[in-house]
C-alpha positions as YAML, in Angstrom:
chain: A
units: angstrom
residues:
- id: 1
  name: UNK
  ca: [158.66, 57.21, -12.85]
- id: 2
  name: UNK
  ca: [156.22, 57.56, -15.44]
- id: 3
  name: UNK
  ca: [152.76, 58.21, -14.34]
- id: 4
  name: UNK
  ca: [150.32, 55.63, -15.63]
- id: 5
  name: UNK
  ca: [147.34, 56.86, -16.79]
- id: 6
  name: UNK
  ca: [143.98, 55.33, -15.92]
- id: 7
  name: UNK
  ca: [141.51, 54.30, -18.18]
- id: 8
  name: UNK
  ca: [138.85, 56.73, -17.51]
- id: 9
  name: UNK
  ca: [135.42, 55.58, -18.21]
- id: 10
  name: UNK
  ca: [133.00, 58.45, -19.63]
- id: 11
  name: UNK
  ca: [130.54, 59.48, -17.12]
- id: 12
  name: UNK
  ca: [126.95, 59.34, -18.12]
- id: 13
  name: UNK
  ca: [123.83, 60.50, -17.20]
- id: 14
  name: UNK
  ca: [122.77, 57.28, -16.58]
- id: 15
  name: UNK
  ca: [125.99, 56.26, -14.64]
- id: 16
  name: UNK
  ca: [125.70, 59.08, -12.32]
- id: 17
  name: UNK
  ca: [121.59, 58.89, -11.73]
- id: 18
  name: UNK
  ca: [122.65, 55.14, -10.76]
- id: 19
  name: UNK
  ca: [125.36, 56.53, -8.88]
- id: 20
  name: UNK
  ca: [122.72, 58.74, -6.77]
- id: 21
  name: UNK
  ca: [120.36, 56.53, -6.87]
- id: 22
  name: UNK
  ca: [122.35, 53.86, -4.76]
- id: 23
  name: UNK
  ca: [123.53, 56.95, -2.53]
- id: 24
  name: UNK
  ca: [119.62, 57.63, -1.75]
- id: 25
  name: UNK
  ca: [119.13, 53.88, -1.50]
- id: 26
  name: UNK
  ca: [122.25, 53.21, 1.39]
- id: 27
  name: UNK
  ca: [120.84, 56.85, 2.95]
- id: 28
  name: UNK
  ca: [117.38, 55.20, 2.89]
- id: 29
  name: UNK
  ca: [118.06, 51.84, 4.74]
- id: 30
  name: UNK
  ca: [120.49, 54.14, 7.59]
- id: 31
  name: UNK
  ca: [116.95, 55.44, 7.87]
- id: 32
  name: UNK
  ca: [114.78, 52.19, 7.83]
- id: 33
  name: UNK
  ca: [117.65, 51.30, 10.53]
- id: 34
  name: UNK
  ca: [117.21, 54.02, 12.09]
- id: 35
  name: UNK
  ca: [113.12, 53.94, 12.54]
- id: 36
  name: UNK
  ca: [113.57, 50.24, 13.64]
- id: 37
  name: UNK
  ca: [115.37, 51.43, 16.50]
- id: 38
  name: UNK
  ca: [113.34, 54.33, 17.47]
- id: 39
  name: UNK
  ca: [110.33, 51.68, 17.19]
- id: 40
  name: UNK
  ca: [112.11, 49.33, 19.54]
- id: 41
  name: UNK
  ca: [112.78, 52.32, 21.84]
- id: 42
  name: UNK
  ca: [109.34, 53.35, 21.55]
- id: 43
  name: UNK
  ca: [108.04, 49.94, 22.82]
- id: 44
  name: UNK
  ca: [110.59, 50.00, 25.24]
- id: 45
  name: UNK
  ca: [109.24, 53.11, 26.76]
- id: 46
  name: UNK
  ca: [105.10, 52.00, 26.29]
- id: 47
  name: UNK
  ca: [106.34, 48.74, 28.52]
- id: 48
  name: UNK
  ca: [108.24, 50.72, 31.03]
- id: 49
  name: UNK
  ca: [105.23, 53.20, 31.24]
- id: 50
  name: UNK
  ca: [102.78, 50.37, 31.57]
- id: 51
  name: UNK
  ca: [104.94, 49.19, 34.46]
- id: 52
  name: UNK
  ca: [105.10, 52.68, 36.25]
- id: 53
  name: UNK
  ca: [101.19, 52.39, 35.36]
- id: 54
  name: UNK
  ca: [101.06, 48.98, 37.63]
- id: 55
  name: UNK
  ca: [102.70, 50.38, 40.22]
- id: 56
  name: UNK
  ca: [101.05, 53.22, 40.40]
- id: 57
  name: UNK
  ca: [97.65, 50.73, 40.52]
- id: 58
  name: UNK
  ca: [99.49, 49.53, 43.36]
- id: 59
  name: UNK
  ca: [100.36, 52.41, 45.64]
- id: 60
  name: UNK
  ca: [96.86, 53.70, 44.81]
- id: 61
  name: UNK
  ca: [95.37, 50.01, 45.64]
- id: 62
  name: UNK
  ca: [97.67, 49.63, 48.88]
- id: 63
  name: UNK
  ca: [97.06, 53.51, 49.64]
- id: 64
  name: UNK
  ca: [93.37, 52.83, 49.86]
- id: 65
  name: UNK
  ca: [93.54, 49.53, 52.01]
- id: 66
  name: UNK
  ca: [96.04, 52.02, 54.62]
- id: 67
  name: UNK
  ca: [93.83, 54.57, 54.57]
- id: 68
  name: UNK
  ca: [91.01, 52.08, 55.85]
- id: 69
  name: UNK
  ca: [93.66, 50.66, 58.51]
- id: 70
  name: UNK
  ca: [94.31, 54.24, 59.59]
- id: 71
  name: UNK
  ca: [90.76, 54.51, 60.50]
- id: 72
  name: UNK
  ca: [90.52, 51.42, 61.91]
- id: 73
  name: UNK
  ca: [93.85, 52.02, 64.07]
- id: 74
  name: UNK
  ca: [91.93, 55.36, 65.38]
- id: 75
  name: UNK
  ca: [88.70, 53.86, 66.25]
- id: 76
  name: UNK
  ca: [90.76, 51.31, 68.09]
- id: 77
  name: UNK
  ca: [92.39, 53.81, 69.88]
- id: 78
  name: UNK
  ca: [89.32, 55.61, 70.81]
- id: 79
  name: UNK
  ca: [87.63, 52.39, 72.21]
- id: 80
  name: UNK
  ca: [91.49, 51.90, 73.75]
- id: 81
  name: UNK
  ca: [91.29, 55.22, 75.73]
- id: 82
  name: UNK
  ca: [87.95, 54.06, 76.51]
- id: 83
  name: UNK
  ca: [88.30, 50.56, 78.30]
- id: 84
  name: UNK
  ca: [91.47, 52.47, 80.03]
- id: 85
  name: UNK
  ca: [89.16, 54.63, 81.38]
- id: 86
  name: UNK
  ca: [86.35, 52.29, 83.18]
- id: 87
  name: UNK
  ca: [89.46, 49.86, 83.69]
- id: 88
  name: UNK
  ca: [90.68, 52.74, 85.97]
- id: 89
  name: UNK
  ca: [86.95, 53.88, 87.36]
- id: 90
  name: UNK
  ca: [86.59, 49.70, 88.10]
- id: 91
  name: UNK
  ca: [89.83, 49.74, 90.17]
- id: 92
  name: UNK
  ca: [89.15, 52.64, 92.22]
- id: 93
  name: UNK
  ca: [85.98, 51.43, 93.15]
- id: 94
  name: UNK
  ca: [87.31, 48.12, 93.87]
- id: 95
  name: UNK
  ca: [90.08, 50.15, 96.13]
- id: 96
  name: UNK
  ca: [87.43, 52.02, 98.15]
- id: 97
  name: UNK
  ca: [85.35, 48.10, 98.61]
- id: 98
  name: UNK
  ca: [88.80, 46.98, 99.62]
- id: 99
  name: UNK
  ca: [89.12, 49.61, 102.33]
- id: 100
  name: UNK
  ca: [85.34, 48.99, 103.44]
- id: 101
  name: UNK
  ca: [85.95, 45.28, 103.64]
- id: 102
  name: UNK
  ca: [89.19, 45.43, 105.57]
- id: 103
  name: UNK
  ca: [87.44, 48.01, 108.30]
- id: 104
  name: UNK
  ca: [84.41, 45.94, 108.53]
- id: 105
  name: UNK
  ca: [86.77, 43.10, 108.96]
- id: 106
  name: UNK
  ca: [88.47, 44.46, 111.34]
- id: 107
  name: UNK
  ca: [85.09, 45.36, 113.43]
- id: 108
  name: UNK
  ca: [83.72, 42.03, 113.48]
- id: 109
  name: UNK
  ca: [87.12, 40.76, 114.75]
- id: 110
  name: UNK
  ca: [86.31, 43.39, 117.37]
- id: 111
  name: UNK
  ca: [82.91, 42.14, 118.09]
- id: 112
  name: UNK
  ca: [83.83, 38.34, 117.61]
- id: 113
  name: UNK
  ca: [86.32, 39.22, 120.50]
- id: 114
  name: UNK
  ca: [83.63, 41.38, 122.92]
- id: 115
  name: UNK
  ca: [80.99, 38.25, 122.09]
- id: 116
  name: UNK
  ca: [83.87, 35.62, 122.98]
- id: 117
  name: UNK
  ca: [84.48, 37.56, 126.40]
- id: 118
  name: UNK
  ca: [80.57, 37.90, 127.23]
- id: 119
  name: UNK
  ca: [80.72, 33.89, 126.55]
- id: 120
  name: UNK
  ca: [83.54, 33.21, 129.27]
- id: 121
  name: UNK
  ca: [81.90, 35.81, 131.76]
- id: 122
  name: UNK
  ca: [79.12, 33.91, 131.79]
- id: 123
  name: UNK
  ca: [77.10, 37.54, 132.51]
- id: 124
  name: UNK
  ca: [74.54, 38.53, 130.19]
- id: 125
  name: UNK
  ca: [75.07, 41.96, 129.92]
- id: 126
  name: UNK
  ca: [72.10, 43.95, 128.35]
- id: 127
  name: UNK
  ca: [73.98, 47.05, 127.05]
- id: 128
  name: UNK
  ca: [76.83, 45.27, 125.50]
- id: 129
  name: UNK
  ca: [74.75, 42.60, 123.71]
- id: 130
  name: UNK
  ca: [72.38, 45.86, 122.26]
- id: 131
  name: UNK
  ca: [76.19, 47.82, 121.72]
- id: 132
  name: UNK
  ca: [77.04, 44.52, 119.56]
- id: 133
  name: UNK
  ca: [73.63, 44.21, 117.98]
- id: 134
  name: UNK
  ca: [73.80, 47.52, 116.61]
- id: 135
  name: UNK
  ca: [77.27, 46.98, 115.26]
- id: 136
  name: UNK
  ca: [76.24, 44.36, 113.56]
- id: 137
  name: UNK
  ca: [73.11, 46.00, 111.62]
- id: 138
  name: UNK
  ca: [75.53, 48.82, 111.12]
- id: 139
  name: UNK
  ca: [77.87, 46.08, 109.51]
- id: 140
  name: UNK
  ca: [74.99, 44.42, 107.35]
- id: 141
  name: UNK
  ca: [74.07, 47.98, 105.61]
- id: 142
  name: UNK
  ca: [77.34, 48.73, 104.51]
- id: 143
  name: UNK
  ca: [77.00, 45.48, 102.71]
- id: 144
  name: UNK
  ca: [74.20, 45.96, 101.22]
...
C-alpha cells in the first residue's frame, strides 16, 4: 500500500510561540488547581488547629477547676481525720461515764436494798444509816 502523505502545514514562529504559549497556559491552571487545593488544605489545618486550640482551653479550664477540687478534697480530709478523732475521744469518754454510771447503779441498788432492810427491822441503827449516808455523798461527787 501506498503511503499517503500528509499535508504538512509549515511551522511558524508564531505557530509554535502559540503552541508554548497554550503549554504554559494548561501548566499554569494545573498550578492555579493546584494552589486552590493547598489553600483548602491550609484552612483545613487553621480549623483543625483552632479546634486542638479549644480543647486545649478546655483541659486547661477543667485542669484549673480540678486542681481547686483537689484542694478542697484535702482540706476535707484533714477536717475528716479531724471529727474522726474527737468522734473517737467523745466515745471513750462516754465508755468510761458508762462504766461510772453502771457501778454507781449498781451501789445504790445496794443501798436501796440495806435502806429497805433497816425499814422492815424496824431498828434504827446509827452506824448503818452514817455507812449509807456516806455512800451516798460518795455517790453525789462522782456526779458532779
Amino acid at each position: 500500500m501506498p503511503v499517503k502523505k500528509k499535508n504538512k502545514k509549515k511551522t511558524t514562529f508564531n505557530s509554535l510561540a502559540l503552541m508554548v504559549k497554550h503549554g504554559f497556559d494548561d501548566v499554569d491552571k494545573r498550578f492555579d488547581d493546584v494552589d486552590k487545593r493547598f489553600d483548602d488544605v491550609d484552612k483545613r489545618f487553621d480549623d483543625v488547629d483552632k479546634r486542638f486550640d479549644d480543647v486545649d482551653k478546655r483541659f486547661n479550664k477543667n485542669e484549673g477547676k480540678l486542681s481547686v477540687i483537689g484542694e478542697e478534697l484535702r482540706l476535707i480530709n484533714i477536717k475528716l481525720d479531724s471529727l474522726e478523732k474527737r468522734v473517737e475521744a467523745i466515745e471513750e469518754i462516754l465508755t468510761e461515764h458508762g462504766k461510772i454510771l453502771r457501778s454507781q447503779e449498781k451501789e445504790l441498788k445496794l443501798i436501796k436494798k440495806e435502806l429497805q432492810e433497816i425499814k422492815t427491822e424496824q431498828k434504827t441503827d446509827r452506824g448503818k444509816l452514817l455507812s449509807l449516808e456516806k455512800r451516798i455523798e460518795k455517790l453525789e461527787l462522782k456526779t458532779v
